[in-house]
MDAnalysis code that builds the backbone (N, CA, C; Angstrom):
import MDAnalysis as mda
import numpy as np

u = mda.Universe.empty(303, n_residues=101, atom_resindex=np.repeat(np.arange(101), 3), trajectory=True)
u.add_TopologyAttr("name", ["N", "CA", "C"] * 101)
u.add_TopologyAttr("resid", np.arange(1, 102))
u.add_TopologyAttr("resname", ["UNK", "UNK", "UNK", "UNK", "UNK", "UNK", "UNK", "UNK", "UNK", "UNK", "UNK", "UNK", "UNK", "UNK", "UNK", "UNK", "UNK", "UNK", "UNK", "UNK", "UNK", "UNK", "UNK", "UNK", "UNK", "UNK", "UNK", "UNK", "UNK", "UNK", "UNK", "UNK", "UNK", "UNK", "UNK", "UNK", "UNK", "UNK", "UNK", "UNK", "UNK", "UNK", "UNK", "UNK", "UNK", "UNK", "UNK", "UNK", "UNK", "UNK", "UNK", "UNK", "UNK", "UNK", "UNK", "UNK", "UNK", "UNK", "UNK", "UNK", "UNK", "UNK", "UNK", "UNK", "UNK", "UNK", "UNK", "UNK", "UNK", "UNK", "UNK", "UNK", "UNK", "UNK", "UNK", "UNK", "UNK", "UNK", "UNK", "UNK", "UNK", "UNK", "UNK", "UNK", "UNK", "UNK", "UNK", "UNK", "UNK", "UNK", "UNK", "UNK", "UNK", "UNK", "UNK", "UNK", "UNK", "UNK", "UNK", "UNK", "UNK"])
u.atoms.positions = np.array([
    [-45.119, -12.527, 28.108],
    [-45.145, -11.365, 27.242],
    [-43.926, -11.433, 26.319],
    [-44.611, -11.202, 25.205],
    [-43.126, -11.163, 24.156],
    [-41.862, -10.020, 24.281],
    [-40.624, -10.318, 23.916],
    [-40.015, -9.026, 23.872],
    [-39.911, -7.356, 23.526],
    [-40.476, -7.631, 22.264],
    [-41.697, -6.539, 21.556],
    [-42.093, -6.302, 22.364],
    [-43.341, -6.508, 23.215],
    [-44.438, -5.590, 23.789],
    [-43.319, -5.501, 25.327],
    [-42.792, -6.089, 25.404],
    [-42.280, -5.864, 26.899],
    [-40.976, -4.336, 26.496],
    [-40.808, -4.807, 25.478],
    [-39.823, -3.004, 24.907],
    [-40.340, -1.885, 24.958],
    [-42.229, -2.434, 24.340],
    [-42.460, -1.073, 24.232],
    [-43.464, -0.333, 25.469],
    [-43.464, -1.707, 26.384],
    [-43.831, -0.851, 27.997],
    [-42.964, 0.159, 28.244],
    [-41.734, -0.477, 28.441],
    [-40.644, 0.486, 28.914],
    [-40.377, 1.815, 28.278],
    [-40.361, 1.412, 26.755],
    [-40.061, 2.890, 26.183],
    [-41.637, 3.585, 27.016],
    [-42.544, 3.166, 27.053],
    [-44.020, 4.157, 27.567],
    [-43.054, 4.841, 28.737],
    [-42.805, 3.750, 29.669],
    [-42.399, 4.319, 31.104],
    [-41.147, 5.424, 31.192],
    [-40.376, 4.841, 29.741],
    [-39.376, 6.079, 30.265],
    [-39.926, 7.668, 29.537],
    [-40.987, 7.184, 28.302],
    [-41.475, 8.432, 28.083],
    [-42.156, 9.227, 29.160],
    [-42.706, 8.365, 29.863],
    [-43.723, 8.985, 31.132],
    [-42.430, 9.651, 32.119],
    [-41.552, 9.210, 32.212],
    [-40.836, 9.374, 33.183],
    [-39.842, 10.776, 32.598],
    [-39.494, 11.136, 31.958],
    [-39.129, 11.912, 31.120],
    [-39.282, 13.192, 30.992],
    [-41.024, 13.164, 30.650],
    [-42.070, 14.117, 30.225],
    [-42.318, 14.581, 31.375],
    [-42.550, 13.855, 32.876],
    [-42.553, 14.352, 34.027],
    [-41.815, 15.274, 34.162],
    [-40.483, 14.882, 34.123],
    [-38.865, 15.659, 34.981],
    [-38.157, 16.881, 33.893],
    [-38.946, 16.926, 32.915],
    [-38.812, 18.162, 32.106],
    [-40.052, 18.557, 31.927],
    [-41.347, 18.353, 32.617],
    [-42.100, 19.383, 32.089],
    [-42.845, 19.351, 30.932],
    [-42.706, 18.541, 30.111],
    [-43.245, 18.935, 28.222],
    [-44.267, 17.580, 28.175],
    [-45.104, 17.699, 27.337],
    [-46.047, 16.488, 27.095],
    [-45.154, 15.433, 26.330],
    [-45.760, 13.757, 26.431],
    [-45.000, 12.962, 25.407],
    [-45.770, 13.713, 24.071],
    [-46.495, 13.812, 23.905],
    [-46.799, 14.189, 22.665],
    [-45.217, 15.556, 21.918],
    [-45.535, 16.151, 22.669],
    [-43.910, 16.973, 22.868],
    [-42.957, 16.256, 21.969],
    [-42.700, 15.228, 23.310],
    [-41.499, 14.333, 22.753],
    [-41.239, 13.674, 21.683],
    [-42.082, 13.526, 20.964],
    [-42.652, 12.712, 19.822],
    [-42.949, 13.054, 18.924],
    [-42.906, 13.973, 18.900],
    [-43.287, 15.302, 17.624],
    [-42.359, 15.482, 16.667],
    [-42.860, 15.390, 15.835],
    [-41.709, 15.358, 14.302],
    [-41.120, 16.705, 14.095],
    [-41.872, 17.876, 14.700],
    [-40.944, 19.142, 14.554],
    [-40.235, 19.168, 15.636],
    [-39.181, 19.887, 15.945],
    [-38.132, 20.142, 16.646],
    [-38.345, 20.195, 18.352],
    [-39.231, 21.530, 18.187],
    [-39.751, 21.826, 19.262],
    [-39.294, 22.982, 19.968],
    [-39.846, 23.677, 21.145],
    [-39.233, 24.572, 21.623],
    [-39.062, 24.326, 23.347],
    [-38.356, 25.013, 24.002],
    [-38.390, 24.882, 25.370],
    [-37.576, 23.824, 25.632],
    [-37.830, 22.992, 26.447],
    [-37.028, 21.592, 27.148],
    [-37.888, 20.786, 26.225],
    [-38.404, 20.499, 25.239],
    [-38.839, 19.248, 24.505],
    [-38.126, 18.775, 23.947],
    [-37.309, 19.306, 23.391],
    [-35.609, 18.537, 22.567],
    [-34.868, 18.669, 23.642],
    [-34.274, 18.723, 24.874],
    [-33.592, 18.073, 25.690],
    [-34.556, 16.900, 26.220],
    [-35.524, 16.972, 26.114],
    [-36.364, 16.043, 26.972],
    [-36.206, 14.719, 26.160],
    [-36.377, 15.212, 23.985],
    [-36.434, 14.131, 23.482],
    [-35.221, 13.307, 23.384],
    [-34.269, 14.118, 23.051],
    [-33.516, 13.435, 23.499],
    [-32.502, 12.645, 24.767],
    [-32.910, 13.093, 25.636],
    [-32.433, 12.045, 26.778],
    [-33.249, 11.103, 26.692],
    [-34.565, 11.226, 26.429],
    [-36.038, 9.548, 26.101],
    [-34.810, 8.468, 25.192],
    [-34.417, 9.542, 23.714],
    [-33.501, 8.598, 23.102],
    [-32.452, 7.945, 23.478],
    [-31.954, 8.841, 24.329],
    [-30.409, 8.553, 24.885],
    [-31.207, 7.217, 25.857],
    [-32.227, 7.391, 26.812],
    [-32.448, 6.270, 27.688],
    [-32.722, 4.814, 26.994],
    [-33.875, 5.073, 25.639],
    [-34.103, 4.067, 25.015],
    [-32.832, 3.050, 24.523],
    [-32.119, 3.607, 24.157],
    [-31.026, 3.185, 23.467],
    [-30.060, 2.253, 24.298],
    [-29.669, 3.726, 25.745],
    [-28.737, 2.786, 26.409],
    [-29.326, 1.777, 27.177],
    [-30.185, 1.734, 27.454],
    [-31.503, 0.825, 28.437],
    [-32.557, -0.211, 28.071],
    [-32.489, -0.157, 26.956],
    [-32.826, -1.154, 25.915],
    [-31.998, -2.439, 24.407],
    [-31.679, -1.089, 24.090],
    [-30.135, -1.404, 23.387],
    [-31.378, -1.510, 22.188],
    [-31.709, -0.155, 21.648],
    [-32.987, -0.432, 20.848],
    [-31.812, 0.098, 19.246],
    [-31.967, -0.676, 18.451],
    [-31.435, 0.280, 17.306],
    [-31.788, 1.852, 16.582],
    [-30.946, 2.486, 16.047],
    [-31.050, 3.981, 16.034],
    [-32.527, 4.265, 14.763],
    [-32.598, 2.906, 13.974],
    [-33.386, 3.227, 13.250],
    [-34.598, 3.009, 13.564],
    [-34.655, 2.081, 14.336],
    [-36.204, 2.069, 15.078],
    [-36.260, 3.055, 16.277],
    [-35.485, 3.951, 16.991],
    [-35.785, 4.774, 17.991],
    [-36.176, 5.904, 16.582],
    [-35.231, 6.609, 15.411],
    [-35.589, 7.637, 14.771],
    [-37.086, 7.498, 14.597],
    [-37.616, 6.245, 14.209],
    [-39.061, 6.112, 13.795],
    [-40.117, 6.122, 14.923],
    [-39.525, 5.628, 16.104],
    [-40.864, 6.098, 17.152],
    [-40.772, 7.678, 17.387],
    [-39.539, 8.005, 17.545],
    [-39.283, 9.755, 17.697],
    [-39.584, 10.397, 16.697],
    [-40.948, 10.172, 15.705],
    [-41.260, 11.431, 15.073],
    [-40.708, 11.580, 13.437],
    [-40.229, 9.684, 13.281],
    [-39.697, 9.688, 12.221],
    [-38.585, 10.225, 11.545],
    [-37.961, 10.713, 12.778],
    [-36.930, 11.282, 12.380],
    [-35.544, 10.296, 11.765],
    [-34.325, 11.202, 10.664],
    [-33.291, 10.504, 10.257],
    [-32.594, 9.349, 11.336],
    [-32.193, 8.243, 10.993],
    [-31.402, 7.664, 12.186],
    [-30.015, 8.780, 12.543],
    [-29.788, 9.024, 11.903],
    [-28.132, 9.551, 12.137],
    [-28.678, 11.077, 13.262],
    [-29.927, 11.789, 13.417],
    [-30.341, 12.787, 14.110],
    [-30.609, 12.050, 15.331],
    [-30.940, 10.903, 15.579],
    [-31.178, 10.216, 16.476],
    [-29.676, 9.816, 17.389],
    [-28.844, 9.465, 16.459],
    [-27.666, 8.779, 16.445],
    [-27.021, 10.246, 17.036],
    [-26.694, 11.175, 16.888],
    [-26.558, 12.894, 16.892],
    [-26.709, 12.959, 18.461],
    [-28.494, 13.179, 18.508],
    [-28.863, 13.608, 20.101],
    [-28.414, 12.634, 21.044],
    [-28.659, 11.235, 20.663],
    [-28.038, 10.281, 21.814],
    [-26.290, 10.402, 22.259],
    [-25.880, 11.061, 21.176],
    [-23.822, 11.374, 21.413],
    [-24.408, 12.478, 22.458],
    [-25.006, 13.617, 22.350],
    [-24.932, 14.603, 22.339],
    [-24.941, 14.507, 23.900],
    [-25.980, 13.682, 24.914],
    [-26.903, 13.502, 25.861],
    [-25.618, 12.407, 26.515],
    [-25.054, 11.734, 25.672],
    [-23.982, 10.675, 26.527],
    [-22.789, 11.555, 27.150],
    [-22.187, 12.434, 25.832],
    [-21.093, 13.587, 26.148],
    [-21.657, 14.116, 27.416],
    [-22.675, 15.206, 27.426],
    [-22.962, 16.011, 28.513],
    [-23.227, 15.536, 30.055],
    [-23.620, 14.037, 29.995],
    [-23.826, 12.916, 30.969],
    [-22.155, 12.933, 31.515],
    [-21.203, 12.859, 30.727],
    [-19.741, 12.690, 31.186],
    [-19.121, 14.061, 31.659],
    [-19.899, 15.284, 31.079],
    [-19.074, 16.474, 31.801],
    [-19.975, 17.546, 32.833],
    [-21.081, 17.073, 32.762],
    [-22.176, 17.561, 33.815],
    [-22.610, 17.050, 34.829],
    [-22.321, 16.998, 35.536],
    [-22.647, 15.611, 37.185],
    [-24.120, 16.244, 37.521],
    [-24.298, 17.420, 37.217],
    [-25.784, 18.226, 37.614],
    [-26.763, 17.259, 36.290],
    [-26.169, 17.510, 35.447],
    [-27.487, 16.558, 34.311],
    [-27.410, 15.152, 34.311],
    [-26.438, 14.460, 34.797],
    [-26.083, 13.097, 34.604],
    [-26.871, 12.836, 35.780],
    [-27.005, 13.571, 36.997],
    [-27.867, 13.114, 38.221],
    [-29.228, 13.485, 37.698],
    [-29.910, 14.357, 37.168],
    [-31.067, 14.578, 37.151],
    [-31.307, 13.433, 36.128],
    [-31.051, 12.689, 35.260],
    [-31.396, 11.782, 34.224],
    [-31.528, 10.465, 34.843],
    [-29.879, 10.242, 35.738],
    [-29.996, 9.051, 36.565],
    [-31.097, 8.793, 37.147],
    [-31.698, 10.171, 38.061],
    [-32.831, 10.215, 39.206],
    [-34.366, 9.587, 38.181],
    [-34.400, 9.500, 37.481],
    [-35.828, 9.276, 36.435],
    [-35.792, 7.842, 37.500],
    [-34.662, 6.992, 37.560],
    [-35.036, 5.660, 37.882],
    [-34.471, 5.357, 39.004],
    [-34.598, 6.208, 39.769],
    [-34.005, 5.643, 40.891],
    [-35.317, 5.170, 42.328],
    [-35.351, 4.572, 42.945],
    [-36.571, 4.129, 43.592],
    [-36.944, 4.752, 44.654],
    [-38.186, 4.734, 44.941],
    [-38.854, 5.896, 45.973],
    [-38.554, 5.114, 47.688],
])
């Protein structure tokens, strides 16, 4: 399998995985408007995971997320790394997406 398609399993899985542990549809996540509820925390930790877990660039994550600006992309992923460093309650619930049964 090429690298390409093997990237974009994973981004599926962490969307699946994601959309689970907050609740919101990927469609949610993926949605070019904002959103309400946990769908913008949801989308962005997907980004924050894609990024750090892939090492995907900001301009191709803005464009699977709904087309959004890179630098909004670039934004939520600071935003989701910061709160990862001063929240041990959110940094565990994000960790837990991958941790094994």
């Amino acid at each position: 399998m090429n690298e390409n398609k093997q990237k974009a399993y994973q981004i599926v899985e962490i969307l699946s995985r994601v959309s689970a542990k907050w609740e919101v549809s990927i469609d949610e996540i993926l949605s070019p408007t904002r959103g309400c509820g946990s769908a913008p925390e949801a989308r962005a930790v997907a980004m924050y995971l894609v990024q750090d877990e892939l090492d995907i660039q900001m301009m191709k994550i803005a464009k699977v997320f709904g087309g959004r600006d890179p630098s909004t992309a670039g934004k939520a992923v600071s935003r989701i790394r910061k709160r990862m460093e001063l929240d041990s309650e959110f940094r565990e619930k994000v960790e837990s997406l991958f941790e094994k049964a």
